[in-house]
C-alpha positions as CSV (number, residue, x, y, z in Angstrom):
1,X,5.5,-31.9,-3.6
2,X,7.2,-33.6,-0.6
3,X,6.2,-31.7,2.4
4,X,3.4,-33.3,4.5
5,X,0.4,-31.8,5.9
6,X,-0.9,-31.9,9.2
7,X,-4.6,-31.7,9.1
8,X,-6.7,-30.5,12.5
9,X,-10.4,-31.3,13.5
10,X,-12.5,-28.4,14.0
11,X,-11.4,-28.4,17.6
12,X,-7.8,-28.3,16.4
13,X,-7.0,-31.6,17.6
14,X,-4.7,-33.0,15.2
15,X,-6.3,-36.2,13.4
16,X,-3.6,-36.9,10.2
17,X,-1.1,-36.4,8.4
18,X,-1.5,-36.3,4.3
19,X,0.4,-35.9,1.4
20,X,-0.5,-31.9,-0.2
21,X,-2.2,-33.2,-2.9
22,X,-4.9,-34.5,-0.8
23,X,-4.8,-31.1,1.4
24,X,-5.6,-29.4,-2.0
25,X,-8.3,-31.8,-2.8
26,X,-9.6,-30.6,0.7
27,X,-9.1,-27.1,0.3
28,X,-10.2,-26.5,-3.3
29,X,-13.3,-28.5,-2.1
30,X,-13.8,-26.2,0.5
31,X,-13.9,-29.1,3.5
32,X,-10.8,-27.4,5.1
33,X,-9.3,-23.9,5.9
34,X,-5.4,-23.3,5.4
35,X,-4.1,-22.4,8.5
36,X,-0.5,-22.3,8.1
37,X,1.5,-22.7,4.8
38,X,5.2,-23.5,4.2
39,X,7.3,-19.7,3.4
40,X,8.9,-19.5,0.2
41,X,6.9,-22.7,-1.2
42,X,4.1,-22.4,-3.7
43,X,1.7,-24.4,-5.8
44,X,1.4,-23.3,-9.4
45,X,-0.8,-23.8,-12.2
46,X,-0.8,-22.2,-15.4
47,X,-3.4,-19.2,-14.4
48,X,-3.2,-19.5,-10.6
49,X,-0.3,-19.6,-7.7
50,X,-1.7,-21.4,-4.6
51,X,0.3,-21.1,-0.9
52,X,1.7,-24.5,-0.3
53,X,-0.6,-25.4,3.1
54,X,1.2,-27.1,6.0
55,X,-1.5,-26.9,8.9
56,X,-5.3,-27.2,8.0
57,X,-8.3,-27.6,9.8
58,X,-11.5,-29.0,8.7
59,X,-14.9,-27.7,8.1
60,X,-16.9,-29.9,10.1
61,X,-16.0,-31.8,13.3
62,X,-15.2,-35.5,12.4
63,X,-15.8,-37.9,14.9
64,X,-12.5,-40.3,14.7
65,X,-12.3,-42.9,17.6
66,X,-9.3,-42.8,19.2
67,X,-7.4,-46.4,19.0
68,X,-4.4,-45.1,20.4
69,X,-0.5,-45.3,19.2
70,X,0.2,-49.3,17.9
71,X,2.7,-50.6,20.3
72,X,5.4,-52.4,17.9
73,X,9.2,-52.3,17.8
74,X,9.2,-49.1,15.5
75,X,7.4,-46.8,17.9
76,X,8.7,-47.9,20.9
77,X,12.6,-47.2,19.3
78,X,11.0,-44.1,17.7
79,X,9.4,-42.9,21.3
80,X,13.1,-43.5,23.2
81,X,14.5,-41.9,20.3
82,X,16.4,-44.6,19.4
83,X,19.0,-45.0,22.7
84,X,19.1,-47.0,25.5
85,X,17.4,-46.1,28.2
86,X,20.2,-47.1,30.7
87,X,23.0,-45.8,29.2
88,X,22.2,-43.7,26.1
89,X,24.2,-45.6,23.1
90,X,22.6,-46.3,20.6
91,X,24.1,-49.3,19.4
92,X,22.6,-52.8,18.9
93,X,18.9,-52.0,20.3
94,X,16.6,-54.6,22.1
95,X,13.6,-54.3,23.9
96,X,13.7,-54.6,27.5
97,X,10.9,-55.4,29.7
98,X,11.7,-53.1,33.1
99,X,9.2,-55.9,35.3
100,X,10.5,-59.3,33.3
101,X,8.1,-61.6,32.4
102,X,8.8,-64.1,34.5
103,X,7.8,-61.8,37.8
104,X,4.8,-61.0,36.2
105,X,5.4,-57.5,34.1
106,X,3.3,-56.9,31.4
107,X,4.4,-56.5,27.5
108,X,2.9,-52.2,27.6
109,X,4.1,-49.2,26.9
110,X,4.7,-48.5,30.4
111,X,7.1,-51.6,31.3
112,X,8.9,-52.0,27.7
113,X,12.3,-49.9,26.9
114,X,14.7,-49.6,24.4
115,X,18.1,-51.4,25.7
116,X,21.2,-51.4,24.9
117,X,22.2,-55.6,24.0
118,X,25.2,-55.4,26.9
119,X,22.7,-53.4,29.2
120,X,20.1,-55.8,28.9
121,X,22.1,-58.9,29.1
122,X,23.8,-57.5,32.3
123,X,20.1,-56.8,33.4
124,X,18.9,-60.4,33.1
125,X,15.4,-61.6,34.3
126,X,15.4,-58.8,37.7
127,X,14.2,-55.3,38.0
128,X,16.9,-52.5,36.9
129,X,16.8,-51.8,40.9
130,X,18.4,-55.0,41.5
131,X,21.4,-55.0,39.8
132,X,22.0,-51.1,40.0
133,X,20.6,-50.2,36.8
134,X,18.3,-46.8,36.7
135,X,16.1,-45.5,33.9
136,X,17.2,-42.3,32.5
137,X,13.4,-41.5,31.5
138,X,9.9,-43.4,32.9
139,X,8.3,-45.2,30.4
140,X,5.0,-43.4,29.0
141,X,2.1,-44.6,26.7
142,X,2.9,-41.6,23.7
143,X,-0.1,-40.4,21.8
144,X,-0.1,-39.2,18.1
145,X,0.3,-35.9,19.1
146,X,3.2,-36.6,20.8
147,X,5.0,-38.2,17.6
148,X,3.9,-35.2,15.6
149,X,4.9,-32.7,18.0
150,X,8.7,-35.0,17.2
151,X,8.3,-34.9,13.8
152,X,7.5,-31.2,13.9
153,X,10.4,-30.1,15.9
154,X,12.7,-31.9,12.9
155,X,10.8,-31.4,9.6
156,X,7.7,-29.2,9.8
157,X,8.2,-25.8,12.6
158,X,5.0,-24.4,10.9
159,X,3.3,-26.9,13.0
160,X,4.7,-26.3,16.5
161,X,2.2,-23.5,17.2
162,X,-0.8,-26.1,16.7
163,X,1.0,-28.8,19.1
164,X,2.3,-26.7,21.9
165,X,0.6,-29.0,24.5
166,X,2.0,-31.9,22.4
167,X,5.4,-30.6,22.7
168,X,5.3,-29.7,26.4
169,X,4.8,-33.9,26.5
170,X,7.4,-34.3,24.6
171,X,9.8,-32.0,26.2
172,X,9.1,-33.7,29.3
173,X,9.7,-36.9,28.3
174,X,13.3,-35.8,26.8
175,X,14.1,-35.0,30.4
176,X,16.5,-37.6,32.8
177,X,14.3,-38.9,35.7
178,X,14.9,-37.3,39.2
């Protein structure tokens, strides 16, 4: 039992991940509804054969606050999908702040980028504009949908129908700036 589990609020906004035996615990205790299961997978006991769920939604709505994705080396490498995002390799990774520091940019999603050690030497303490460097993709604040929706697309395609508006994110973001 490997697979995880994406589990939906009653509004089908997804709010975790979890391993299937606590989906079971959820199901067989009636707070959740399979909505999707994983083909040619089952659960077996010795008088009863279960489907082995990959999407399910709870019951009753559950009011999670939203803290946002944790902005930490990890993420940010996993959101530019591990390349630099001024020349695509993929080969000792940094982080890059596009506004440096010293002229004021911030340490946020929206100014941090994975780099490339030679790119971000060669870009120094100035803006990428300055010394003829260009983004291939805008910097974005990702939300957990949008790492599910990347996971997904990999590991789980039961799941895409459930985060289409996560994957139109995350298709965009794929995309070279214009």
């Amino acid at each position: 039992m490997e697979k995880r589990v994406l589990v939906l609020n009653l509004d089908h906004y997804p709010v975790a991940v979890v391993t299937v035996q606590k989906a079971m615990v959820l199901l067989l205790m009636e707070k959740a509804q399979q909505l999707s299961s994983y083909e040619l997978l089952e659960i077996r006991t010795v008088s009863r054969s279960f489907p082995y769920p990959a999407v399910i939604r709870l019951v009753q709505y559950k009011h999670i606050p939203y803290k946002g994705v944790l902005l930490n080396r990890a993420n940010l490498f996993r959101r530019d999908r591990g390349a630099c995002q001024y020349c695509g390799s993929s080969k000792q990774l940094t982080i890059d702040h596009v506004i440096p520091r010293s002229k004021g940019g911030k340490t946020s999603w929206t100014n941090l980028v994975t780099a490339c050690n030679r790119c971000n030497v060669l870009k120094g303490d100035k803006p990428p504009e300055q010394v003829g460097m260009q983004l291939r993709v805008a910097p974005f604040t990702p939300s957990l949908s949008y790492f599910l929706a990347s996971y997904a697309e990999r590991q789980a395609p039961e799941w895409m129908p459930f985060l289409a508006s996560s994957l139109e994110q995350f298709q965009k973001s794929r995309k070279p700036q214009v």
